[in-house]
FIKE-595280 format. One record per residue: y, z, x negated of N, C-alpha, C in turn. Coordinates in steps of 0.2 Angstrom, whole numbers, plus 5000, padded with zeros to 4 digits. Example, Ala and Ser with C-alpha at 12.3 -4.5 7.8 and 13.67 -1.06 7.14 Angstrom:
// residues 2
<<4972, 5039, 4934>, <4978, 5039, 4938>, <4984, 5039, 4934>>
<<4989, 5035, 4936>, <4995, 5036, 4932>, <5000, 5039, 4936>>
//
This chain:
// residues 233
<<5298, 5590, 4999>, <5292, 5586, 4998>, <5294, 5579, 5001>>
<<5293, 5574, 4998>, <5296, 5567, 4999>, <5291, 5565, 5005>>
<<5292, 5560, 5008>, <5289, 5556, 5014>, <5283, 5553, 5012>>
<<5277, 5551, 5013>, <5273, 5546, 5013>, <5275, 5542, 5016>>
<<5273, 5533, 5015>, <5274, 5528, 5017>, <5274, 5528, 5026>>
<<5268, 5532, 5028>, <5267, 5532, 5035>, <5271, 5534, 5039>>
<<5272, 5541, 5035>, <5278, 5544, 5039>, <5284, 5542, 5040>>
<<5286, 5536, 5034>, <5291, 5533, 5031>, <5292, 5528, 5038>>
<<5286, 5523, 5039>, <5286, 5519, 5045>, <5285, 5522, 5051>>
<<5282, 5527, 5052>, <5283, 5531, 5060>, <5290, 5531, 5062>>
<<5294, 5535, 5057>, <5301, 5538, 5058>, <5305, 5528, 5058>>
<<5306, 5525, 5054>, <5306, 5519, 5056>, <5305, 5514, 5058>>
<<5299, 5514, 5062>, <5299, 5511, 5070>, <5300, 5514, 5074>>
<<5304, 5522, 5075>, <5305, 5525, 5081>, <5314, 5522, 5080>>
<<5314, 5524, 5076>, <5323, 5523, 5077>, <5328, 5514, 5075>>
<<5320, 5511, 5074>, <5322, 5502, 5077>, <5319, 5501, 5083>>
<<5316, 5505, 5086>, <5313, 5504, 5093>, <5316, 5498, 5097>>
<<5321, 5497, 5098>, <5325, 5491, 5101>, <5325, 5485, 5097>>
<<5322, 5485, 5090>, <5322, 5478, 5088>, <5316, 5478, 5089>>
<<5309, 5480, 5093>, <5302, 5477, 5093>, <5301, 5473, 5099>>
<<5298, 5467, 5099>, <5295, 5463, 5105>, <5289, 5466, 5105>>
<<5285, 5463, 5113>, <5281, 5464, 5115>, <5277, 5457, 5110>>
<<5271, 5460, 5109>, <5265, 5456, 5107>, <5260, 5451, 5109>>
<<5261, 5453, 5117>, <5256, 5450, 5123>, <5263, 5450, 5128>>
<<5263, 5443, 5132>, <5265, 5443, 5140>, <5260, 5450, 5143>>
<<5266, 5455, 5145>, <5263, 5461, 5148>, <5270, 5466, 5154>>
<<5266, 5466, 5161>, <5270, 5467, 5165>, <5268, 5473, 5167>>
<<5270, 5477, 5164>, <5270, 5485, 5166>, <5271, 5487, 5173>>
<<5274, 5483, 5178>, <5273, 5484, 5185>, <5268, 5481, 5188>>
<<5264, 5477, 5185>, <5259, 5475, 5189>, <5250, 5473, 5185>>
<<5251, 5473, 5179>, <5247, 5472, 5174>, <5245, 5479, 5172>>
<<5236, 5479, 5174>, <5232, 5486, 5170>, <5231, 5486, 5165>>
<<5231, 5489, 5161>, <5226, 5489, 5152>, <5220, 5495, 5156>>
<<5215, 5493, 5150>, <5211, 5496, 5150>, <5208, 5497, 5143>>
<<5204, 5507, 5143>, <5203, 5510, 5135>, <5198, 5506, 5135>>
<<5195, 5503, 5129>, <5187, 5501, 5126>, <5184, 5507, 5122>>
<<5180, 5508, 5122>, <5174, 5511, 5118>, <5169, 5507, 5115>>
<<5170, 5505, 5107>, <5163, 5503, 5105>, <5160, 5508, 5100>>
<<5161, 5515, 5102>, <5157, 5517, 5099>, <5149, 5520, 5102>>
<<5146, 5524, 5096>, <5141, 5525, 5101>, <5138, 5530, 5108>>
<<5144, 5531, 5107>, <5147, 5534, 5116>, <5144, 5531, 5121>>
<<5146, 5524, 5120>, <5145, 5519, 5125>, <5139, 5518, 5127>>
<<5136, 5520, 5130>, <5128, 5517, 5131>, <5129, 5513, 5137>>
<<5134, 5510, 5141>, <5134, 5505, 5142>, <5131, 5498, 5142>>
<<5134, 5499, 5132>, <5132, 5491, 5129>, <5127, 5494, 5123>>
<<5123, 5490, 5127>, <5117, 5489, 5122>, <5116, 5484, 5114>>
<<5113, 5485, 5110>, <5110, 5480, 5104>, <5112, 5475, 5107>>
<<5108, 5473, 5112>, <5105, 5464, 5113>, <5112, 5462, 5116>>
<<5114, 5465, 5119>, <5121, 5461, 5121>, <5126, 5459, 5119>>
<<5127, 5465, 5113>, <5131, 5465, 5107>, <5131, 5461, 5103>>
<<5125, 5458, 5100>, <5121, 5453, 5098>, <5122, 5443, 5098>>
<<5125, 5446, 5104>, <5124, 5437, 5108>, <5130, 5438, 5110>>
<<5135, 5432, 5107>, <5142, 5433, 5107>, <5144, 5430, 5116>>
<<5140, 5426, 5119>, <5140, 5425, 5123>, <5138, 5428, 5130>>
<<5135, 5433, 5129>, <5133, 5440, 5134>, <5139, 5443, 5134>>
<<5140, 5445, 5124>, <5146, 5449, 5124>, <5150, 5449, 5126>>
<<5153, 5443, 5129>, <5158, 5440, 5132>, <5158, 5442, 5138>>
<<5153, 5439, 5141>, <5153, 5440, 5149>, <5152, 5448, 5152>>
<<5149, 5453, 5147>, <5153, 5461, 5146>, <5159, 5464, 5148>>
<<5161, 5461, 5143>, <5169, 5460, 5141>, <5173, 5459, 5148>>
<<5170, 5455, 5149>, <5175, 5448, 5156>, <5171, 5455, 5162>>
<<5168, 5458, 5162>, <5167, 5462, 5168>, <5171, 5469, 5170>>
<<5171, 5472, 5160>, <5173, 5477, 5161>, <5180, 5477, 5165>>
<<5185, 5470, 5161>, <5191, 5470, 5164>, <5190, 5470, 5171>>
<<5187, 5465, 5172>, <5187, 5462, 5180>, <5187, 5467, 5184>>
<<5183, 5472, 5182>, <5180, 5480, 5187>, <5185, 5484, 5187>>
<<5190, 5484, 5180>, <5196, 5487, 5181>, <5201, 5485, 5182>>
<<5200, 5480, 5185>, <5206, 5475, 5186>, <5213, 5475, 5182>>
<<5210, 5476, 5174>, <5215, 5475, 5170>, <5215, 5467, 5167>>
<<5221, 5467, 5165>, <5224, 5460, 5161>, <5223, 5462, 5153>>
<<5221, 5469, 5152>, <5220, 5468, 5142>, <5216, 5474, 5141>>
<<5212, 5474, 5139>, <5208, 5480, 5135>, <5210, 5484, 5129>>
<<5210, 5489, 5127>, <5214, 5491, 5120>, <5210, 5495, 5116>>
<<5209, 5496, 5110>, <5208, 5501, 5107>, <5205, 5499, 5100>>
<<5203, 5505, 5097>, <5201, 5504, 5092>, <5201, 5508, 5086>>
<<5207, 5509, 5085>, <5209, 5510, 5078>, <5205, 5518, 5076>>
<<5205, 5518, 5070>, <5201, 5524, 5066>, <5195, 5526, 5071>>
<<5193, 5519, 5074>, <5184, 5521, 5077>, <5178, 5518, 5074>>
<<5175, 5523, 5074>, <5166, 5523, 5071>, <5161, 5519, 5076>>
<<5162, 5511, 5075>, <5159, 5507, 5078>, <5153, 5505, 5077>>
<<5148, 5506, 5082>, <5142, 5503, 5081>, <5139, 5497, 5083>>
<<5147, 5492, 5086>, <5146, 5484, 5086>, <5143, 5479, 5079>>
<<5148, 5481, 5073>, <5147, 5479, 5068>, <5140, 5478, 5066>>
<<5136, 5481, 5067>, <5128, 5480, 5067>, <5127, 5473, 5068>>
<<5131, 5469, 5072>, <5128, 5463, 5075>, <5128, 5456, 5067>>
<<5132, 5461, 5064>, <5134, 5453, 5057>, <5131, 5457, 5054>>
<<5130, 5453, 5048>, <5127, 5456, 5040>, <5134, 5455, 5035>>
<<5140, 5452, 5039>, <5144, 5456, 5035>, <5149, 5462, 5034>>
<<5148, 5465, 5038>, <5148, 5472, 5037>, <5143, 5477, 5033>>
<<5138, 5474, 5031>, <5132, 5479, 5029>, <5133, 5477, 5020>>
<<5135, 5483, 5018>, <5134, 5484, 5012>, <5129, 5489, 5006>>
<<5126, 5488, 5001>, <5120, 5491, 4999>, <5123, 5499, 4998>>
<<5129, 5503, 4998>, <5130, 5509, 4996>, <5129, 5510, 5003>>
<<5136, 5509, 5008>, <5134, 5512, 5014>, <5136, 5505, 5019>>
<<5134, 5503, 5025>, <5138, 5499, 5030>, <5145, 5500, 5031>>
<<5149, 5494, 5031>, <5157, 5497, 5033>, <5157, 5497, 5042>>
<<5160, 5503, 5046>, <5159, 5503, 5053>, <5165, 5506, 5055>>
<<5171, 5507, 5051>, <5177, 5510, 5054>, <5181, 5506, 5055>>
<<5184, 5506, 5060>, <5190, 5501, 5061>, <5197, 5503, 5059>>
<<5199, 5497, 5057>, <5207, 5501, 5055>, <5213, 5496, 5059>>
<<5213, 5493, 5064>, <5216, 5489, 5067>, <5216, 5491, 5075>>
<<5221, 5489, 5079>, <5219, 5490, 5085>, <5216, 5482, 5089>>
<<5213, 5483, 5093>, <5211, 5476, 5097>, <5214, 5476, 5104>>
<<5216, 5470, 5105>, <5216, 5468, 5113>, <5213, 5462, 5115>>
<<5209, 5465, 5118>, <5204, 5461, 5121>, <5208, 5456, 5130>>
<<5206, 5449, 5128>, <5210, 5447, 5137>, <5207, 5439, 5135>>
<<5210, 5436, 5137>, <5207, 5429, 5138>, <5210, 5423, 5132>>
<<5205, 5420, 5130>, <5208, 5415, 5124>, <5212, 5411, 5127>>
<<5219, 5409, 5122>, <5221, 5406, 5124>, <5228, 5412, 5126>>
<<5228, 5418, 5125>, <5233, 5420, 5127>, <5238, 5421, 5123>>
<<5246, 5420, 5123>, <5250, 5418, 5119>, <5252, 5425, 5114>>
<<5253, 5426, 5109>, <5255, 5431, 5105>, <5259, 5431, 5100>>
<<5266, 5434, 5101>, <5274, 5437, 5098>, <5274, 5441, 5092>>
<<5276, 5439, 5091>, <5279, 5443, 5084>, <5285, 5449, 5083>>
<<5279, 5454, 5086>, <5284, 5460, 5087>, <5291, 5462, 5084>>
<<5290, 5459, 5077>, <5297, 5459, 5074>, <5300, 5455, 5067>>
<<5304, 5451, 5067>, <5307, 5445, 5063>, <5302, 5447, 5055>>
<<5302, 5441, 5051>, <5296, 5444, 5047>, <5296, 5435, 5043>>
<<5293, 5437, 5038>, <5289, 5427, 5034>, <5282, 5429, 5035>>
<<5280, 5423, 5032>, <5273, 5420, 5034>, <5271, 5424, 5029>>
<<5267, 5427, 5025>, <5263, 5432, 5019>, <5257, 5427, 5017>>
<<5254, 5425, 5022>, <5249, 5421, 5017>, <5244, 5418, 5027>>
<<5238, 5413, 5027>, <5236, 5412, 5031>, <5228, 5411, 5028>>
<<5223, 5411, 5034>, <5216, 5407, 5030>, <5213, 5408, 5036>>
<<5208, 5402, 5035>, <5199, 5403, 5043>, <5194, 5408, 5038>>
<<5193, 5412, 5041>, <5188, 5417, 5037>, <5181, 5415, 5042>>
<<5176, 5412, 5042>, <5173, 5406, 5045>, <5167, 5411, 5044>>
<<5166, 5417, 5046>, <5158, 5418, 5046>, <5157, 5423, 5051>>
<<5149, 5422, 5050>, <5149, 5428, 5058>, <5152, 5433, 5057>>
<<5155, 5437, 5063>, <5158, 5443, 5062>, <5165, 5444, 5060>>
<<5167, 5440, 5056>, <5172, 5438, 5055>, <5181, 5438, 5057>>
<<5186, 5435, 5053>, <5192, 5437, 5057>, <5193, 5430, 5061>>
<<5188, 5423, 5060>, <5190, 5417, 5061>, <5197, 5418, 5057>>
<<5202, 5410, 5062>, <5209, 5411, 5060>, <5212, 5417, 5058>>
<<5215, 5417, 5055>, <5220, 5424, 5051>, <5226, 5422, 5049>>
<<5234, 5426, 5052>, <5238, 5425, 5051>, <5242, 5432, 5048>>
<<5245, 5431, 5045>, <5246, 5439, 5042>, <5255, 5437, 5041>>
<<5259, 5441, 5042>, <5267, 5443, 5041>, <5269, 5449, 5036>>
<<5275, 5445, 5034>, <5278, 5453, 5029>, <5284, 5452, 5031>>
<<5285, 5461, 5032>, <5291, 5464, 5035>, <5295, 5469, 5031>>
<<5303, 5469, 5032>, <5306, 5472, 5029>, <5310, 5474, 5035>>
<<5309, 5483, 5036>, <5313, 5486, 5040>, <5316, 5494, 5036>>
<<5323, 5493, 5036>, <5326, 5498, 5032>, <5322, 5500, 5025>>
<<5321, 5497, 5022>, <5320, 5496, 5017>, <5313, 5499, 5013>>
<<5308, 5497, 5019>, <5300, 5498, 5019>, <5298, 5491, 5020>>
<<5294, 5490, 5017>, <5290, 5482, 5017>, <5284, 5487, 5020>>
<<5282, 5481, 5025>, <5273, 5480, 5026>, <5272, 5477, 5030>>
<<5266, 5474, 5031>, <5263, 5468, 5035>, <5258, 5470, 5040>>
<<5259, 5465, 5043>, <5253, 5463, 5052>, <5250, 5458, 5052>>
<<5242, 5459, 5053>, <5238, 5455, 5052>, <5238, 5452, 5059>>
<<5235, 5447, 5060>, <5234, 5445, 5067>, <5225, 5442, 5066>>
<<5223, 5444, 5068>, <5213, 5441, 5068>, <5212, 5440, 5073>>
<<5206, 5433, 5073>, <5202, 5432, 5078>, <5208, 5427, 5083>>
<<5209, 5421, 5080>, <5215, 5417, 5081>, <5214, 5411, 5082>>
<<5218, 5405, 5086>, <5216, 5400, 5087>, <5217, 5396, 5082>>
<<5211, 5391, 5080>, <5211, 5387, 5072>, <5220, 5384, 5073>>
<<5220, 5380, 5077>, <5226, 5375, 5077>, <5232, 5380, 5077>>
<<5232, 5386, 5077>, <5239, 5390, 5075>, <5242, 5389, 5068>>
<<5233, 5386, 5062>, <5235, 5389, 5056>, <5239, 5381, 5054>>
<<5239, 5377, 5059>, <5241, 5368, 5058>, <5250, 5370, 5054>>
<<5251, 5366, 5050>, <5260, 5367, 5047>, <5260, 5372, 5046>>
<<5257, 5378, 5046>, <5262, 5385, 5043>, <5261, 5385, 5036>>
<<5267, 5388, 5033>, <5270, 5388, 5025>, <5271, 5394, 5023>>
<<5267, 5396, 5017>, <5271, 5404, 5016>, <5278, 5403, 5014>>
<<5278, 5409, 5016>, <5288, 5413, 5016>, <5292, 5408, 5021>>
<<5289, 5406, 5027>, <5291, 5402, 5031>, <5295, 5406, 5038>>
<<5297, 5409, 5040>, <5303, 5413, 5044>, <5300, 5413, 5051>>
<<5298, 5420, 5052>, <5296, 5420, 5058>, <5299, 5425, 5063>>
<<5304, 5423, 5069>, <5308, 5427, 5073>, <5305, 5432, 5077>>
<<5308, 5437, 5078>, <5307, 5443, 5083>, <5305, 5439, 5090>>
<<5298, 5440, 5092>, <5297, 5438, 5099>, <5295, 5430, 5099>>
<<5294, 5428, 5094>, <5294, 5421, 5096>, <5284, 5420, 5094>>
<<5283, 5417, 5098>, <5277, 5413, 5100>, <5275, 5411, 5094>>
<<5270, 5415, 5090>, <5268, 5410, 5084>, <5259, 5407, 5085>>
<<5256, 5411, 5091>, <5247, 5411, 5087>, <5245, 5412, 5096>>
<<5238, 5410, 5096>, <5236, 5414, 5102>, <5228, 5416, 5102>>
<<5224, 5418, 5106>, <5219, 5421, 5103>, <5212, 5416, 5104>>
<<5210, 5414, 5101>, <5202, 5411, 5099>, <5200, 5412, 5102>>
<<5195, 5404, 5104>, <5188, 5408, 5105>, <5184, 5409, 5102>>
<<5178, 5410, 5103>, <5173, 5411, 5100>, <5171, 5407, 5094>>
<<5170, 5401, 5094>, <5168, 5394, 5091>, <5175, 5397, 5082>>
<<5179, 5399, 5085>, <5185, 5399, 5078>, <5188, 5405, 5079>>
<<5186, 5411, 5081>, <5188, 5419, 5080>, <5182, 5421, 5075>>
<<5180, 5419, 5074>, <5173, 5422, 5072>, <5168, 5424, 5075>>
<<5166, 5420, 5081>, <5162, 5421, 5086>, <5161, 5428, 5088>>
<<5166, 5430, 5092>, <5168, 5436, 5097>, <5172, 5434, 5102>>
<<5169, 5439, 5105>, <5174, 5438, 5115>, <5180, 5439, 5112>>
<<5185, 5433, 5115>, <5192, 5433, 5114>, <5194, 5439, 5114>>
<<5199, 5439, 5107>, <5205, 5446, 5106>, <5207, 5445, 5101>>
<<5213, 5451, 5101>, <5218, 5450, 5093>, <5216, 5457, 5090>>
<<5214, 5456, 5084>, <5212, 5460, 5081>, <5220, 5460, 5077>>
<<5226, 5469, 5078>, <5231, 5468, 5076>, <5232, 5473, 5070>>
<<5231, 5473, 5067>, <5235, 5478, 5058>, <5239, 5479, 5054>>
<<5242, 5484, 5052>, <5249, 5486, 5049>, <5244, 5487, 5041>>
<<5249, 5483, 5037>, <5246, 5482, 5030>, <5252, 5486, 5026>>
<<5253, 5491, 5024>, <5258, 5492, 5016>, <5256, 5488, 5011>>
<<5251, 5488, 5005>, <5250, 5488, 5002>, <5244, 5481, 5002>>
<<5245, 5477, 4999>, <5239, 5468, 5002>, <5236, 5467, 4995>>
<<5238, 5471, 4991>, <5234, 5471, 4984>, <5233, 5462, 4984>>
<<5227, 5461, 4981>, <5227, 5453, 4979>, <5224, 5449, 4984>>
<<5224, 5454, 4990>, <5220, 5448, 4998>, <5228, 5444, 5002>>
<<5225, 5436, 5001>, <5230, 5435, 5006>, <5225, 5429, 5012>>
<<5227, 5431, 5017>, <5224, 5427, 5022>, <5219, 5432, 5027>>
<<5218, 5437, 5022>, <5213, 5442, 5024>, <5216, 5448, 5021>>
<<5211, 5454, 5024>, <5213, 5459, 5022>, <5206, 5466, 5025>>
<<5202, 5469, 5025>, <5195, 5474, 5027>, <5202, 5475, 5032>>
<<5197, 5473, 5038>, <5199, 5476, 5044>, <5194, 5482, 5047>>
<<5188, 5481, 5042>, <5183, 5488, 5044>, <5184, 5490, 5037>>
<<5181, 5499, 5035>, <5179, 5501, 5031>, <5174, 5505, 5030>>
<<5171, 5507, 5025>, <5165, 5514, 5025>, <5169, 5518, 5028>>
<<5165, 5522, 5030>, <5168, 5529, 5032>, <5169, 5534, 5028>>
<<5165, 5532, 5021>, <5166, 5537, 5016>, <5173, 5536, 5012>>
<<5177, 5530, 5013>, <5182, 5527, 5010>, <5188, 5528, 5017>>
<<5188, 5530, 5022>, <5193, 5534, 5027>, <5198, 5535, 5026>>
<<5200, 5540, 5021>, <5207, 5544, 5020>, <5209, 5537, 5015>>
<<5207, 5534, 5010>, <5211, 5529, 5008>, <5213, 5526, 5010>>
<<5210, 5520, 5016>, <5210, 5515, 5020>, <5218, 5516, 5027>>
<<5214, 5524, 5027>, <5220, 5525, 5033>, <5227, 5526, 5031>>
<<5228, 5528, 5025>, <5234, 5531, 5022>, <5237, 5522, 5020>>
<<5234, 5516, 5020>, <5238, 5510, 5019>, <5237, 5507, 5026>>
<<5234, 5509, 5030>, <5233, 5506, 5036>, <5236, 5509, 5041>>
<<5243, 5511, 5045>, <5245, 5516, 5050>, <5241, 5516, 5056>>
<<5242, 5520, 5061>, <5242, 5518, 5067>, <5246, 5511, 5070>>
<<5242, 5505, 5072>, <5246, 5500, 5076>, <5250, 5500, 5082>>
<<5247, 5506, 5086>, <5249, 5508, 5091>, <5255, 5511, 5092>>
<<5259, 5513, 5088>, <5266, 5513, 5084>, <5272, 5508, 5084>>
<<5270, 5503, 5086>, <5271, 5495, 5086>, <5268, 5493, 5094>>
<<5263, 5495, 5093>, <5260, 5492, 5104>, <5262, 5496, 5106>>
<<5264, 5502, 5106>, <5266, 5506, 5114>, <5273, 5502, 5119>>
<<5275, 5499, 5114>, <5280, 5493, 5117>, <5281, 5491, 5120>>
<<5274, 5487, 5117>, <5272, 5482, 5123>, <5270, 5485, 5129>>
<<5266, 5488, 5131>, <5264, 5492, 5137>, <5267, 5498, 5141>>
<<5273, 5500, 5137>, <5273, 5508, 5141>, <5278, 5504, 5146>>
//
């Protein structure tokens, strides 16, 4: 039985392991992460908080502070009940609520690498509430698998001079995270995504989906954390 794509890219980001940078300035002897939970688990965070991106925020900035981590993590293939807070996630068959990207959540303005040598694929401000704000997106050719990294929720003047098919180095500084005003008004973070297939999106790409639409979504969207454990372990 031949590979699916996934499997294709697990088995080939294990055995280039040595070519990925880190994604985030992260100091494994002295820097915490800490797990996030947005789903309905958390009764921590409530509607109203959720709500006002500037409560949200100050949440956010506590969880870390109480953990005394430098980056919050998570996400991927979660059933989030954040997405409530925009109308656009809600669609007349079902609302989309599943996340297919992981997030690191830390302070705007923090710088972020390009885990691996790659061009520019395409760019755009996706400018409404809820949104990816800034978006920067890469395509990659590793052992003879293409597929891309989205980067959301980005600082507008990142997207200043960038060119598609523009060459972007393993590890080099291209973007850093938004604030609010130009993330799409969310507590700073990089919403980060592995893309095979980019069909006719370029600038963007569903970083949420139904959950009725899961197995399709996840079979072109891998685990990202394939790619992050790099950074942190």
């Amino acid at each position: 039985m031949s590979l699916t794509d996934t499997q294709k890219f697990y088995k080939i980001i294990e055995s280039n392991s040595e070519k990925i940078a880190s994604i985030v300035d992260f100091n494994k002897n002295k820097d915490q992460l800490m797990d996030f939970d947005f789903t309905s688990a958390n009764k921590e965070l409530n509607p109203e908080t959720v709500a006002d991106t500037y409560q949200f925020s100050i949440w956010i900035n506590d969880q870390l502070s109480k953990s005394q981590a430098r980056y919050g993590i998570g996400g991927y293939n979660e059933h989030r009940t954040v997405y409530s807070r925009s109308k656009l996630f809600d669609t007349r068959e079902e609302p989309r609520r599943l996340h297919l990207g992981t997030d690191i959540w830390g302070a705007a303005g923090t710088r972020v690498y390009a885990p691996l040598e790659g061009k520019i694929h395409s760019f755009k401000y996706n400018d409404n509430f809820g949104d990816y704000g800034a978006t920067i997106i890469l395509e990659h050719q590793l052992d003879g698998l293409k597929f891309h990294t989205l980067y959301g929720h980005l600082n507008l003047a990142s997207l200043d001079n960038l060119k598609q098919g523009q060459f972007i180095a393993k590890g080099q500084y291209f973007t850093q995270f938004g604030i609010p005003a130009e993330n799409g008004h969310w507590p700073p973070h990089l919403h980060f995504q592995i893309i095979f297939n980019m069909g006719y999106f370029k600038g963007d790409y569903p970083g949420v989906c139904r959950y009725t639409q899961r197995d399709i979504y996840l079979q072109n969207c891998p685990d990202p954390m394939e790619i992050l454990k790099y950074t942190f372990k």
